[in-house]
ZAMARGU-4260 file (C-alpha; in steps of 0.2 Angstrom, whole numbers, plus 5000, padded with zeros to 4 digits):
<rodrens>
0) 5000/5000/5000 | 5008/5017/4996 | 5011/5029/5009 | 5002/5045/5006 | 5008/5060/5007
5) 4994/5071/5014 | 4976/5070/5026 | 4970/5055/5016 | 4958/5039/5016 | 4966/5022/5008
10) 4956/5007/5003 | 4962/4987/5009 | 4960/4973/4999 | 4949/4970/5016 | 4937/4984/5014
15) 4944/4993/5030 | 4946/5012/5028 | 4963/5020/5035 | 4964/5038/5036 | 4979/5046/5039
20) 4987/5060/5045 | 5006/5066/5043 | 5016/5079/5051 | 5035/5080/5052 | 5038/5079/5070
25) 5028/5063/5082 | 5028/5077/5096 | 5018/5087/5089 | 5003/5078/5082 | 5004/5067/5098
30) 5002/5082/5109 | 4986/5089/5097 | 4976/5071/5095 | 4982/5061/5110 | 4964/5062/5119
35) 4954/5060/5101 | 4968/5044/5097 | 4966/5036/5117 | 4946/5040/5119 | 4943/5031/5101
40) 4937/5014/5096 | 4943/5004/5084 | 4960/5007/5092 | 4972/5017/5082 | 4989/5012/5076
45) 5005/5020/5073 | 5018/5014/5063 | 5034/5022/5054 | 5041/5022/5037 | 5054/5033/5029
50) 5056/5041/5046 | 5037/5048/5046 | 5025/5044/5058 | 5008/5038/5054 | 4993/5036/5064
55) 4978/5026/5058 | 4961/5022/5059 | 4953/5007/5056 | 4933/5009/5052 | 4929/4993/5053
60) 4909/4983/5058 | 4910/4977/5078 | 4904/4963/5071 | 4906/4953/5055 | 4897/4936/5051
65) 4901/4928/5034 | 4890/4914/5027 | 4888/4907/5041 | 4882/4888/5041 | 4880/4877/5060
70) 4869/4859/5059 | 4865/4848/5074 | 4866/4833/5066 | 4853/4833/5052 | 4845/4849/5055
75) 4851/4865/5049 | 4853/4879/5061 | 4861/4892/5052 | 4861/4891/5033 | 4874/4904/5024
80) 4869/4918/5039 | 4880/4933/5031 | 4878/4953/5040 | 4887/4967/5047 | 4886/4977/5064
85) 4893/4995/5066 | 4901/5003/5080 | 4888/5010/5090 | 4872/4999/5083 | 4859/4991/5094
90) 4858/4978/5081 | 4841/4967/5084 | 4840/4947/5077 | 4821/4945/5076 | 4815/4928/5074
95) 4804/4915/5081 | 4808/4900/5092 | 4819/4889/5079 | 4824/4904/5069 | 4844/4901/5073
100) 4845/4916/5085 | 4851/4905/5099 | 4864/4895/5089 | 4870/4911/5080 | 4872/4921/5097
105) 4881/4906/5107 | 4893/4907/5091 | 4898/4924/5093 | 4900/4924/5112 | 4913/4909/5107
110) 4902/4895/5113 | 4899/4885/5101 | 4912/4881/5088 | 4912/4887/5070 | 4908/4874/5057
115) 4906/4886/5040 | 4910/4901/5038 | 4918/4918/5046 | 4912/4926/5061 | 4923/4943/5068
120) 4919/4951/5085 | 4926/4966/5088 | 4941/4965/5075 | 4944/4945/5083 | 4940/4929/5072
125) 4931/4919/5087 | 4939/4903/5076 | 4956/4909/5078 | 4957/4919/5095 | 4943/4917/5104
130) 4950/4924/5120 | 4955/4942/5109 | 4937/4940/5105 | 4929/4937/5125 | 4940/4953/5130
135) 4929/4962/5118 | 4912/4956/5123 | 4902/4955/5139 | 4887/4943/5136 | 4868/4942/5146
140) 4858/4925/5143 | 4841/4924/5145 | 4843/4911/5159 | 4847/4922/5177 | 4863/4921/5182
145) 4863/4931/5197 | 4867/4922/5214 | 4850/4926/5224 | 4859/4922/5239 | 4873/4936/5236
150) 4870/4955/5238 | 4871/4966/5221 | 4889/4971/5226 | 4896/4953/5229 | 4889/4946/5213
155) 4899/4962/5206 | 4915/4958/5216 | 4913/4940/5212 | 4912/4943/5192 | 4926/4955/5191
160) 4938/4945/5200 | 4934/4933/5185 | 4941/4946/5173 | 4956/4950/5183 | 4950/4964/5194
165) 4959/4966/5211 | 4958/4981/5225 | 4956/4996/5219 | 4950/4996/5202 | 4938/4982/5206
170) 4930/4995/5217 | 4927/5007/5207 | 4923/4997/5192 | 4905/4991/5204 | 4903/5007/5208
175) 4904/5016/5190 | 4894/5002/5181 | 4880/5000/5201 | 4879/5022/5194 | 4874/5018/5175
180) 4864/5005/5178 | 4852/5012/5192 | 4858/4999/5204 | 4870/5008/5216 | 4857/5013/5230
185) 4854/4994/5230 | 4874/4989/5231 | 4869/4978/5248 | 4850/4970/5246 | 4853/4953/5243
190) 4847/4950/5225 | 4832/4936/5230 | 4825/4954/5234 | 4826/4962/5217 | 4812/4963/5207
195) 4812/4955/5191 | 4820/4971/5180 | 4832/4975/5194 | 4838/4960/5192 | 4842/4959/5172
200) 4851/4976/5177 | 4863/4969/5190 | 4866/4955/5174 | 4871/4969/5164 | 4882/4977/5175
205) 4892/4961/5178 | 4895/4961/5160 | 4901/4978/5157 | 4913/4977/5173 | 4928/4974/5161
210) 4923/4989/5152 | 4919/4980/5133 | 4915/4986/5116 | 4901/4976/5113 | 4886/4967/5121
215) 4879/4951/5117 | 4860/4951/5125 | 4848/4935/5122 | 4832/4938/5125 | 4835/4954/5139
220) 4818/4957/5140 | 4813/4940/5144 | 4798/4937/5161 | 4799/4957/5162 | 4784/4967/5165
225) 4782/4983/5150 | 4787/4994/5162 | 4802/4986/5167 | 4806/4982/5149 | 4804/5002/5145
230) 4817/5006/5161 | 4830/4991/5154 | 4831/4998/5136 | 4832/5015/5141 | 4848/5008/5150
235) 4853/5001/5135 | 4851/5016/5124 | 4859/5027/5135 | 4873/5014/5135 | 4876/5016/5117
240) 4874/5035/5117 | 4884/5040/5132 | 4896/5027/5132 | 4898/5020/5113 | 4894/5000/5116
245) 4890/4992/5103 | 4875/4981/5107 | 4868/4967/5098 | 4850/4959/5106 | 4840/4943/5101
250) 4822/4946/5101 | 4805/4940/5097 | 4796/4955/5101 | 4791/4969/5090 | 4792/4980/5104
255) 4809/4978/5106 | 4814/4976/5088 | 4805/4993/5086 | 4819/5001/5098 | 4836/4993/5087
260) 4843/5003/5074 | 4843/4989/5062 | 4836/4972/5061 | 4842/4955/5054 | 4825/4943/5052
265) 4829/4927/5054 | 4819/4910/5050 | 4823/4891/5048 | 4841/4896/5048 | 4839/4910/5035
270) 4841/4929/5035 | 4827/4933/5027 | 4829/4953/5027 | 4841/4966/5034 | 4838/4986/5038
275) 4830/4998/5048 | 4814/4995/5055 | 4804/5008/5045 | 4813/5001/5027 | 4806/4985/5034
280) 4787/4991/5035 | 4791/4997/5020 | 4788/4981/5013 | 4772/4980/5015 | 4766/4996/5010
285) 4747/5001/5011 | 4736/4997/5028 | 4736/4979/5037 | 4718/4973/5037 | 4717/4959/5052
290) 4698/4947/5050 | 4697/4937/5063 | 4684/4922/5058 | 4676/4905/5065 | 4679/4900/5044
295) 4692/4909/5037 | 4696/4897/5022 | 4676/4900/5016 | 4677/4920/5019 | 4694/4920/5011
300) 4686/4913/4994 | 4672/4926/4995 | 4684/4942/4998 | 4694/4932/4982 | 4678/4931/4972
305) 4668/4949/4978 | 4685/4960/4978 | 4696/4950/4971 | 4710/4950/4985 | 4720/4939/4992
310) 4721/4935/5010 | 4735/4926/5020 | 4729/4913/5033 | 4735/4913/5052 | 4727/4900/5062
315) 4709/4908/5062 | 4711/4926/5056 | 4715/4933/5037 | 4727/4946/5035 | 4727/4958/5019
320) 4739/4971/5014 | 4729/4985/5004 | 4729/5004/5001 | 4716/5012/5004 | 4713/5000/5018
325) 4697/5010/5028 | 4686/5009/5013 | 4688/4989/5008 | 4686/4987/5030 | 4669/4994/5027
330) 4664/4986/5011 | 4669/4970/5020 | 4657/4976/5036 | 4640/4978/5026 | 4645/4962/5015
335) 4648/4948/5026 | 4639/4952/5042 | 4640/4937/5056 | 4655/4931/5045 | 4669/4937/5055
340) 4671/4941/5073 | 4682/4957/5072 | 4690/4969/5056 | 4708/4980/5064 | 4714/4991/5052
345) 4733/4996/5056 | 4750/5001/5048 | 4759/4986/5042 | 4769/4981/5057 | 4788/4971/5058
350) 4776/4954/5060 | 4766/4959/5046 | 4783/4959/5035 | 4788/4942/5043 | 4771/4936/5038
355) 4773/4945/5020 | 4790/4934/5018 | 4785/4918/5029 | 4766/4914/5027 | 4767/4914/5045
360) 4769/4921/5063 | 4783/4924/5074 | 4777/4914/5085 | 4775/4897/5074 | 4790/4888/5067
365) 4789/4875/5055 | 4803/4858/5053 | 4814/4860/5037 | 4811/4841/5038 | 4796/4836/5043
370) 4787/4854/5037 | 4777/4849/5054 | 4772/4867/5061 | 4776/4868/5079 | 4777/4881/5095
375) 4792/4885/5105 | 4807/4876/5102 | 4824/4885/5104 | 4838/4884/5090
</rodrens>
């Protein structure tokens, strides 16, 4: 790569941008950037040639996943799973149960091995240096991990000693991430006391103890109340705004996948869609017409035949995307009265796009196998 000469960016054969800087004495451009170069993630990197110092940044995804492919046994968990997070994100995975949120989350936090594929976390391949790759990460799973049997401040102690922290600095680690996380007026209640969201937030704070780049959240919104779940992911946004974490959350709520900046949809192993949750909706286009019926394959052949639309099938209720949604509501109100036991009319939501792309809900899954449709199982 040639050395330029002047304030420049330089393309890799990776796709990473450097962007340099040059000025004839280290000193000086030391003493102008040091706090931008030691507050800034990715880290930067200084090297010399020619008797010139060079600073460099590299702009680079917090997270990189490269057709990806997992199987247990004869089932396919992840099939060719490919998408970038940015620095910053709150990066949702929407699926249901079986979608491949589970496997492809345990992959990134280094738990389960990589079979096919690439998957970088924080600059770190998790195949190649999986520890480089846990320094970057602090991870929540959706099972509690908090001894109820501890106070707040002794699960904290106990956690950081796990990454090294002694005296000191383990201190006030527990007491900076007890002050971000709303916890610290609860340091000694023992956490059998906590309430259900006080909980999830003292999981939190044991994660970030080793101060990391990016979190790794499975299902964080998991046996919460709504308001609990509004206090946790104000936490988290004010995580990503005030203190640059990269957040990346698995979810199969629409609620929450409302709140991420984009969205990978996942189903039977496939990503299915990627984007911003409005580019998502955008999908769909028109209003979301929602019949519920006691015979919905008979009232679906008669909207076919009156109006000439067609309507999706979800267990009992007919869903149809439509402009001009208000005025086919009402013809659909004076023609088949005692057909139907409720008409919604809404915006297209981010489960009306999984039903546009699927045929079904979020909260169905269907066997690549067996094509048996079934509730609840976790991949």
């Amino acid at each position: 790569m040639e050395l330029p000469t002047s304030l420049d960016k330089v393309a890799t054969p990776h796709g990473w941008s450097f962007e340099f800087e040059l000025t004839g004495e280290e000193t000086e451009w030391e003493q102008a950037n040091e706090p931008a170069v030691t507050a800034r993630k990715p880290l930067w990197t200084k090297w010399q040639r020619h008797s010139v110092w060079t600073y460099c940044e590299l702009s680079m995804p917090a997270v990189t996943v490269e057709q990806l492919e997992y199987r247990y046994g004869e089932r396919t968990a992840l099939a060719g799973v490919s998408f970038d997070v940015a620095e910053g994100e709150i990066f949702g995975l929407l699926g249901p149960n079986g979608s491949g949120k589970t496997t492809l989350f345990r992959i990134l936090s280094t738990l389960l091995p990589v079979q096919t594929g690439k998957a970088i976390v924080g600059g770190y391949d998790v195949s190649r240096d999986p520890d480089g790759a846990r320094r970057q990460i602090g991870v929540t799973f959706q099972s509690p991990s908090l001894d109820i049997k501890l106070t707040v401040l002794e699960n904290l102690i106990h956690q950081g000693r796990l990454y090294g922290l002694t005296g000191t600095r383990l201190r006030t680690r527990c007491a900076e991430v007890m002050e971000q996380l709303g916890v610290a007026d609860r340091a000694r209640d023992y956490a059998e006391r906590l309430s259900g969201g006080l909980k999830r937030r003292v999981e939190i704070a044991k994660c970030l103890l080793h101060d990391p780049r990016i979190l790794l959240l499975d299902e964080p919104s998991t046996g919460l109340d709504p308001g609990a779940r509004y206090d946790l992911w104000k936490v988290l946004q004010s995580l990503r705004d005030e203190h640059g974490v990269t957040i990346l959350v698995t979810t199969h709520l629409m609620e929450e996948a409302d709140r991420c900046t984009r969205l990978a949809i996942l189903d039977l192993g496939n990503l299915i869609a990627e984007g911003k949750p409005d580019e998502l909706r955008s999908m769909v286009g028109g209003d979301s017409l929602t019949i519920q019926s006691d015979q919905p394959e008979q009232l679906s052949q008669k909207l076919q035949q009156r109006f000439g639309v067609q309507a999706s099938r979800i267990g009992d209720a007919l869903r149809i995307e439509r402009e001009g949604g208000h005025e086919l509501l009402g013809e659909i109100a004076t023609g088949f009265p005692g057909e139907f036991r409720s008409l919604t009319l809404g915006k297209p939501t981010l489960e009306d796009v999984f039903i546009k792309l699927t045929g079904r809900d979020l909260q169905t899954t269907e066997s690549p196998t067996t094509g048996k449709k079934k509730r609840g199982s976790h991949v």
